[in-house]
N, C-alpha and C positions, 0 to 999 in steps of 0.2 A: 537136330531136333530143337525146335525153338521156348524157348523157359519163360514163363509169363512171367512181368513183368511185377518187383514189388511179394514175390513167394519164397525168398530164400528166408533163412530163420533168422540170419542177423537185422535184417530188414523189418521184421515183426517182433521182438525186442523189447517192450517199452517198457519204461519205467513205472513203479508199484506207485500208489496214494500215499502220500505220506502220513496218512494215517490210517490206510486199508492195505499196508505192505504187498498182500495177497491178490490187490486188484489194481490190473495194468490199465493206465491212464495214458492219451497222447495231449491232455488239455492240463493245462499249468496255473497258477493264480496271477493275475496280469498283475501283483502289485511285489509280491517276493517270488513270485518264479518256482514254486515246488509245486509238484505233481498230484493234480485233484480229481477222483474220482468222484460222479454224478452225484453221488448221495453227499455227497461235502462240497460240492461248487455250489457258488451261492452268485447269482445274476446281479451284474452289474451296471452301469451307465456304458463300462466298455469291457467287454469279456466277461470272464470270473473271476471273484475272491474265493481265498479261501476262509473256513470260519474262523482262524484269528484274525487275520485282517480285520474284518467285520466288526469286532469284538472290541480291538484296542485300536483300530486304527492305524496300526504302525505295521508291523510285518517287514520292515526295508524297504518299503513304496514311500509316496510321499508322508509327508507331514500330519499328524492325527488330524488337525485341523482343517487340514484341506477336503478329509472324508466326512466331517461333520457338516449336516445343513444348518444355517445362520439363519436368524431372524431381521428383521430389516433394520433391526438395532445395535446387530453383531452379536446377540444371546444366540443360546447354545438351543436347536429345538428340543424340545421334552416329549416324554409320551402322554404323558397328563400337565398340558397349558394350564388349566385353570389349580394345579394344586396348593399354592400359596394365595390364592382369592379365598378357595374352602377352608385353608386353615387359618387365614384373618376372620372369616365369620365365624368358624366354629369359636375364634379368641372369644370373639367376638359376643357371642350367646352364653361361651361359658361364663363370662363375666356379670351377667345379666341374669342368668340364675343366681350366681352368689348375692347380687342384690337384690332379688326377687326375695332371699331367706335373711338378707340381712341388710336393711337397708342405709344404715351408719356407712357401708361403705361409697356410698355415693359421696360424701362429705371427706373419708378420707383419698377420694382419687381422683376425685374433680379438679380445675383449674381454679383457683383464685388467689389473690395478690397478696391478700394480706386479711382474711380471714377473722372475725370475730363469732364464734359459733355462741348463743343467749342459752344459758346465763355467766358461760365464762368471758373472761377477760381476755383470754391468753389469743394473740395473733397467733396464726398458722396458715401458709400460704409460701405461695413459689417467691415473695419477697425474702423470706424466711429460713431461706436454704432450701423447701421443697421443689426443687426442681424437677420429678421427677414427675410430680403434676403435668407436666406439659407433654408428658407422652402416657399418659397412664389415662388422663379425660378424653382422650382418644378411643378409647376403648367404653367407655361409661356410657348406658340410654337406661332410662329409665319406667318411660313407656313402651307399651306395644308396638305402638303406632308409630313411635319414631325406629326403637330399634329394624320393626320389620320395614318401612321407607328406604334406611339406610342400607340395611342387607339388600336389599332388591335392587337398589341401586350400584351396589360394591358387585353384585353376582356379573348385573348385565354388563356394566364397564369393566370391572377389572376382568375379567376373560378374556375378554376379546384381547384389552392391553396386555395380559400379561402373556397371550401368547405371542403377542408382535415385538415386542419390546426383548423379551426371555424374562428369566425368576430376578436374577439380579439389580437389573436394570427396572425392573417394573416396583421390585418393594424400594428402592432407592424415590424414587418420582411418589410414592405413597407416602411412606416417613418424611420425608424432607417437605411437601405437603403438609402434612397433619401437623408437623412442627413448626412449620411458616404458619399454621392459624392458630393455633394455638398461643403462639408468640403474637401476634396483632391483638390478639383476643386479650391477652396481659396488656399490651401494651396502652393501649387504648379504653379498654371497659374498665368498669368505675372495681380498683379492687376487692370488694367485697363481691361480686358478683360470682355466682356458679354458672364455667361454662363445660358443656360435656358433650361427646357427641362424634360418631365418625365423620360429620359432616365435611369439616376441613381439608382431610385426605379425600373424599369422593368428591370433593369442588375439585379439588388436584385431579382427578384423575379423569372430571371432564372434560379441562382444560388441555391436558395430554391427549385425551382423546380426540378431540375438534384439529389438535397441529397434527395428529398423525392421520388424520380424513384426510386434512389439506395434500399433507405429504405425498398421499395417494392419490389426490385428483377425485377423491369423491365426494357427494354430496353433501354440502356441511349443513342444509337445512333443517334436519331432524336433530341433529344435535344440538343447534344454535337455538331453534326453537324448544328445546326440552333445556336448556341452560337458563334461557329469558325467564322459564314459567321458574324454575328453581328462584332466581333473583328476585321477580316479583313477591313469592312469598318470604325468603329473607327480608325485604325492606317492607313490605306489609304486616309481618307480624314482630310485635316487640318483643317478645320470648325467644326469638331467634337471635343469635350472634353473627351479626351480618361482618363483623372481625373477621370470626374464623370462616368462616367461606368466605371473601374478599382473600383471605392471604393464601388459603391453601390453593385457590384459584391461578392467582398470579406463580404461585410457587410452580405448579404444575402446569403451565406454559411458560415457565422460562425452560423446567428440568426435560419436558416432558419436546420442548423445542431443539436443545442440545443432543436429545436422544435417537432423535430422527435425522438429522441435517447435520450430525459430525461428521469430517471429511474421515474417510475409510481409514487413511496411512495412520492418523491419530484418534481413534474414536474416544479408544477407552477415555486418554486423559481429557479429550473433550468431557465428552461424557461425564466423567464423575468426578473433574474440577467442577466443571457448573453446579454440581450437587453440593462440594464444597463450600464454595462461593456463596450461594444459599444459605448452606449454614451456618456460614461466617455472618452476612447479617442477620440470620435469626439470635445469633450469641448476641452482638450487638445489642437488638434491641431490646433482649432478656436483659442486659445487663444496666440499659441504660434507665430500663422500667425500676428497675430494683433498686437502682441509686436514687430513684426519687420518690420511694415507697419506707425506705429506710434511713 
C-alpha cells in the first residue's frame, strides 16, 4: 500500500509562536529566526519580522540602524516632521503674550550693544555681559503683523526642512542661523539699537531651503523669487535689520550646504563641525564688537 507523501506525524511537527506557544508556525522572523505565527508576523521589505525586531531594531539581525529609514541628511525619520517647527512657534507665541501683558519685557530680551534706557544712565546690553540677548531677541515680535509674517514663514519652511534634514540636524541650521544674525546685527548696528525678531533664523532657513531644492534638482524659481521680494523689503524698509537677515542668510547656506552634500562615510562630523565652525566665528565677532563697545 502506498503512504502519501509528507502524512507521517513526525513530518507535521512544527514548532509553537514564540509568543502563542499553543499555535504551530512553519514561518520564522527573517532577522532572529524564531517562530511567528500570523497574528505576530509583521510584513517586511523581505519576509517577516517579528514584533520585537520592529520595536528595537535588533533581535540578532542586522544593526538597529540599518532598519531605521534616514532622511537625506542622515536624521532619523519621525512620525511627526514638523514637531520641533510647532514647538518653535508655540516658544514663539508664548513669548508674545507675555509681552502682549507686559511690555518691559521687550527691552529686557531684545538685542542691544550697549544700552541706555531715558531717564537712566545705567548701560545694559550684550556689551555688558548680556549675552544672552543674542538668543533670547530671537524669539521677541512685537506686532501682529510681524510675529504672524514670521510664524507663516517658519510653518511653510521649516516643515518641509525639518522633515528632510531630521529634528537634530534641522534646529542646528536654525540656531546657528538666528545666532549668525544676531551677531551681524551687534556687530554692525549702531549699539543703542533694538533689534528683535525670528527673522534671522527664517533667512537661515531659506537659504537651507534653496541648497536642498538644488540638491534635488528642483525648481529653485519660487524660492528665489519669494527670497528677492524678502530682500527688497529688508533694504527698502529702515525699521528693518538688514544685519540680521544678511547673516542668518549666509549662516543657513553654508550649514544648510554641509547638510546636504556631506560625504555619507563622514556626515555627522561634516555636518556639525561646519555648525561649529559657524560658531566659532559668530564668538568671534561677538567678541570683537564687545572689545570695541567697552
Amino acid at each position: 500500500m502506498n503512504q502519501e507523501a509528507g502524512s507521517t506525524p513526525e513530518a507535521q511537527n512544527l514548532p509553537g509562536c514564540y509568543r502563542h506557544p499553543d499555535r504551530e508556525t512553519g514561518i520564522r522572523c527573517t532577522r532572529c529566526e524564531r517562530p511567528i505565527c500570523p497574528e505576530c508576523m509583521v510584513s517586511a521589505s523581505v519576509g517577516f519580522h517579528c514584533p520585537e525586531c520592529v520595536r528595537d531594531g535588533g533581535g540578532g539581525g542586522p544593526a538597529p540602524a540599518a532598519a531605521r529609514p534616514r532622511t537625506l541628511a542622515g536624521g532619523t525619520v519621525t512620525a511627526d516632521p514638523r514637531l520641533l517647527t510647532k514647538i518653535l512657534i508655540g516658544i514663539n507665541l508664548a513669548v508674545f503674550i507675555a509681552i502682549s501683558t507686559n511690555a518691559s519685557l521687550v527691552d529686557d530680551l531684545s538685542l542691544v550693544g550697549a544700552y541706555q534706557p531715558p531717564p537712566f544712565l545705567l548701560t545694559e546690553g550684550v556689551a555688558d555681559g548680556q549675552y544672552y540677548r543674542l538668543v533670547t531677541s530671537m524669539f521677541v515680535h512685537e506686532q501682529i503683523w510681524h510675529i504672524g509674517f514670521n510664524m507663516l514663514s517658519l510653518w511653510w519652511l521649516g516643515g518641509p526642512l525639518e522633515a528632510a534634514l531630521g529634528r537634530a540636524r534641522y534646529l542646528a541650521v536654525y540656531f546657528v542661523s538666528g545666532l549668525a544674525g544676531s551677531a551681524l546685527a551687534y556687530l554692525l548696528a549702531s549699539p543703542t539699537t533694538q533689534t528683535f525678531g525670528a527673522s534671522g533664523a527664517i533667512f537661515g532657513l531659506f537659504g537651507a531651503t534653496a541648497v536642498l531644492m538644488r540638491r534635488l534638482n528642483y525648481d529653485l524659481r519660487p524660492i528665489m523669487a519669494l527670497l528677492v521680494i524678502n530682500l527688497i523689503f529688508t533694504f527698502g524698509w529702515s525699521s528693518i535689520s538688514w544685519q540680521a537677515h544678511i547673516g542668518g542668510l549666509v549662516a543657513g547656506v553654508v550649514t544648510g550646504y554641509a547638510m546636504v552634500h556631506a560625504p555619507r562615510e563622514r556626515r555627522s562630523l561634516v555636518q556639525y563641525g561646519t555648525c561649529a565652525l559657524v560658531l566659532l566665528v559668530i564668538v568671534g565677532m561677538t567678541l570683537f564688537r564687545t572689545a570695541q563697545l567697552t
